[in-house]
N, C-alpha and C positions, 0 to 999 in steps of 0.2 A: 880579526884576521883580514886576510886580503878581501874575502868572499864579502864580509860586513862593510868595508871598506867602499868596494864595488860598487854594492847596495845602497846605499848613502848616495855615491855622486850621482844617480841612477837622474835623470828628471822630464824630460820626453821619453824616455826611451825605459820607462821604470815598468810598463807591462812585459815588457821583454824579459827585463829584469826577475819579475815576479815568476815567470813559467818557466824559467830556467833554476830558478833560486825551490819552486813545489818541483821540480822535476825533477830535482836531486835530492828532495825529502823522499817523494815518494819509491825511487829507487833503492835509498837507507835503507826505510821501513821494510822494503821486500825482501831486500837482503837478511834484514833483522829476523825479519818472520821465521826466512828460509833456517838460519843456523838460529834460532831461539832457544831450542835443544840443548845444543851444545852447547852457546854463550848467552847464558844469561846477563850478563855484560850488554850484550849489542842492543836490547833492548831500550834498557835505560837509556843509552844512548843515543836510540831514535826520539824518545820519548823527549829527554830533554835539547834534542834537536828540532824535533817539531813543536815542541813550547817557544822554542829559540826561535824559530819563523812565524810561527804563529803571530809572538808579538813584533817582530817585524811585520808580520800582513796588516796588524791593527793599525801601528806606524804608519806604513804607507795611505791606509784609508786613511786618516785625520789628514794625512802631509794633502790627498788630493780634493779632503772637502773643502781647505784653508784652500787649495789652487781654486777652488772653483769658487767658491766666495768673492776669491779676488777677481778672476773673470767678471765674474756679475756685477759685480761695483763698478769694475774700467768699465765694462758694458754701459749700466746704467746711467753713468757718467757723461759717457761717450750720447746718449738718446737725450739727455738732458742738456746737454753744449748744443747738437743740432734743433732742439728744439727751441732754445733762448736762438740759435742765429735765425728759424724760421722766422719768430713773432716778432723779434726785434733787430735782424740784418736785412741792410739793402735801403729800408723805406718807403713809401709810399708820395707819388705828386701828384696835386690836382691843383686845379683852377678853382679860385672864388670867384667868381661872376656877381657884379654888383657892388664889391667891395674893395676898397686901397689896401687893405690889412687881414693877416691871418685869423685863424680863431686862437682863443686862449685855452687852447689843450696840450696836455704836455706832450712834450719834441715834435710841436709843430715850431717851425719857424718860418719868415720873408723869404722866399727867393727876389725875387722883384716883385714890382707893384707898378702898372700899366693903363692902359687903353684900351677896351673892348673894338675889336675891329672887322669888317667883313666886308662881302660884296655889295655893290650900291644895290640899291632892292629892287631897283627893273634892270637890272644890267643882266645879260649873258656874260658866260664864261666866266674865269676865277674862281674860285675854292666854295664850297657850300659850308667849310665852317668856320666859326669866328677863331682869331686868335685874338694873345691879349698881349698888345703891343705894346715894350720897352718903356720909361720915358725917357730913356739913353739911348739911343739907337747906335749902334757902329756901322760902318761900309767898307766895303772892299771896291775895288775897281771899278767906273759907273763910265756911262754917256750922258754928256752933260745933255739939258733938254727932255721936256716932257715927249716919253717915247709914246707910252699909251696901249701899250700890246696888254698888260694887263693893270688890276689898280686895286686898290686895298682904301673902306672909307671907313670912318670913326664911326660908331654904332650908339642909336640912342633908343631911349626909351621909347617906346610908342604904346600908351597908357593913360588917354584921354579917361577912362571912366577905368572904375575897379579900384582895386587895393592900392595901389601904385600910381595915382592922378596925379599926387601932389608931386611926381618924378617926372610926366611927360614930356618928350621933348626934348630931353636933356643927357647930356654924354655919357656914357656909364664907364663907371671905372670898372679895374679887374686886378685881381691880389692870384701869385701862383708861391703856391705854399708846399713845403714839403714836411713829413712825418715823418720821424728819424724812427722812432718805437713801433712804427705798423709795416705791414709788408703785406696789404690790399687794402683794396677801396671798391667802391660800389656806389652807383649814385642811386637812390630806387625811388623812382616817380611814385605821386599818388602819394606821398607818404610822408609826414614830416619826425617821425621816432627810427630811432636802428633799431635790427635787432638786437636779443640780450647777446653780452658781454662784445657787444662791438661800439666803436667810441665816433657820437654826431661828431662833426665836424660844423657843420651847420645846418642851414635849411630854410627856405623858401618857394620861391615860384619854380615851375616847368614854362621857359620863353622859348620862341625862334620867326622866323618869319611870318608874314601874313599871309594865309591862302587868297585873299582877294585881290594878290598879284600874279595869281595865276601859273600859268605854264612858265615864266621867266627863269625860274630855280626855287630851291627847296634849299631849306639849311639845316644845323643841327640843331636839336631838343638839348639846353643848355641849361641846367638850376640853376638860377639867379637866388642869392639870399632875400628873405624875405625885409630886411633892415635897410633897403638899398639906399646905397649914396651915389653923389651925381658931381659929376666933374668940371670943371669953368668953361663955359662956350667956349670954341676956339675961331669964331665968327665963320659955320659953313652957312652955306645954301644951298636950298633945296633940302632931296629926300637922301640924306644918306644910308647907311644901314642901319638896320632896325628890329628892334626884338617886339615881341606879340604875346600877351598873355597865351592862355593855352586854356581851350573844353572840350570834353567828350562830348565825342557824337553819337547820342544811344542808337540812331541805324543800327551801325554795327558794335557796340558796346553796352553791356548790359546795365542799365536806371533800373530803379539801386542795383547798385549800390555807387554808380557813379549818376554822375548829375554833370546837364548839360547848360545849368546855370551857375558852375559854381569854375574857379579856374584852379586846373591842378596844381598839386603842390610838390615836393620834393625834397628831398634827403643826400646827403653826403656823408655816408659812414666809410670807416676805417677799423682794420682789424691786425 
């Protein structure tokens, strides 16, 4: 009938449905009660009109467990899409210091592969950190003539004694790589392992300037791979820019667990 009818298309709005649908059972029933007496008839009548609802109520619970099932599935669906876009949209770039080439991890790939470069090491002014210079360069609009207001010099090894002798002196290349499948990165000194389920990238020294140039400038704490390769003279002179091993000074850092003979080391992980 119309009332079953009703009740069916019912689907946001099926609580409504339900307290209007008991609210006209239970006004039956009181009626029934009232003339019982007299019509035993009406009885039955309620009787098989509240079985008649009744399994309509069952109805509707299964019709809203199957809703909410579905809920929970789009739900979980929906936590499961943003989490594949966490861990693997956007990506992760960093600089290989020391290296022409990325590492062979997967959805790494080349952006370019460059020139370690920075301020000359007794120079004031200019940038305290290295960039890793094109070997394509582009320009836009220029002054022809060395102006001089600021200057950018190729960066070498300075690694007379240590791990890295057999590199002194000599140009450092730079590799900037990007990770299509991570979306962070961490570089963490002192340390050549990541933590668990985070993925090396590589690993090496902790380089940057020499303190025994004093108050001139400071530069940035840079992990150089420990495999370093070294780039063709480009015939400079003098002291260009330049990287420096790196040790703890136990003054203020505590022997052991670090050592003031040994030169830090470094990690590059991605997550």
């Amino acid at each position: 009938d119309k009332g079953e009818a009703k009740f069916e298309k019912c689907t946001m709005k099926r609580c409504i449905c339900l307290f209007l649908t008991l609210t006209g059972l239970f006004a039956a029933k009181s009626e029934g009660t009232a003339i019982n007496s007299e019509v035993d008839v009406s009885d039955d009548g309620s009787q098989r009109e509240e079985r008649h609802v009744n399994l309509e109520f069952n109805n509707f619970q299964h019709d809203e467990e199957d809703d909410d099932t579905l809920v929970n599935i789009e739900i979980n669906s929906a936590i499961h899409d943003q989490a594949e876009h966490a861990t693997g949209g956007g990506g992760v770039v960093y600089t290989r210091w020391g290296k022409s080439s990325c590492p062979d991890t997967e959805g790494t790939e080349l952006l370019y592969a460059g020139r370690t470069a920075g301020r000359f090491y007794t120079g004031h002014g200019g940038g305290s950190n290295y960039l890793c210079l094109p070997n394509n360069p582009q320009y836009l609009g220029y002054e022809s003539g060395v102006q001089g207001d600021s200057n950018i010099h190729g960066a070498k090894y300075e690694t007379s004694g240590g791990p890295l002798s057999s590199s002194h002196y000599k140009a450092i290349p730079c590799a900037v790589c990007f990770s299509s499948n991570r979306s962070t990165k961490v570089m963490i000194p002192a340390r050549i392992e990541c933590p668990a389920s985070w993925t090396r990238e590589y690993y090496g020294y902790i380089m940057a300037e020499a303190v025994k140039h004093g108050s001139r400038h400071s530069t940035m704490y840079e992990c150089v791979d420990h495999n370093v390769e070294t780039l063709p003279d480009v015939g400079a002179t003098g002291w260009p820019a330049a990287l420096y091993l790196v040790e703890a000074v136990c003054e203020s850092i505590a022997c052991p667990p670090y050592s003031a003979e040994k030169e830090l080391t470094c990690v590059m992980c991605t997550k």
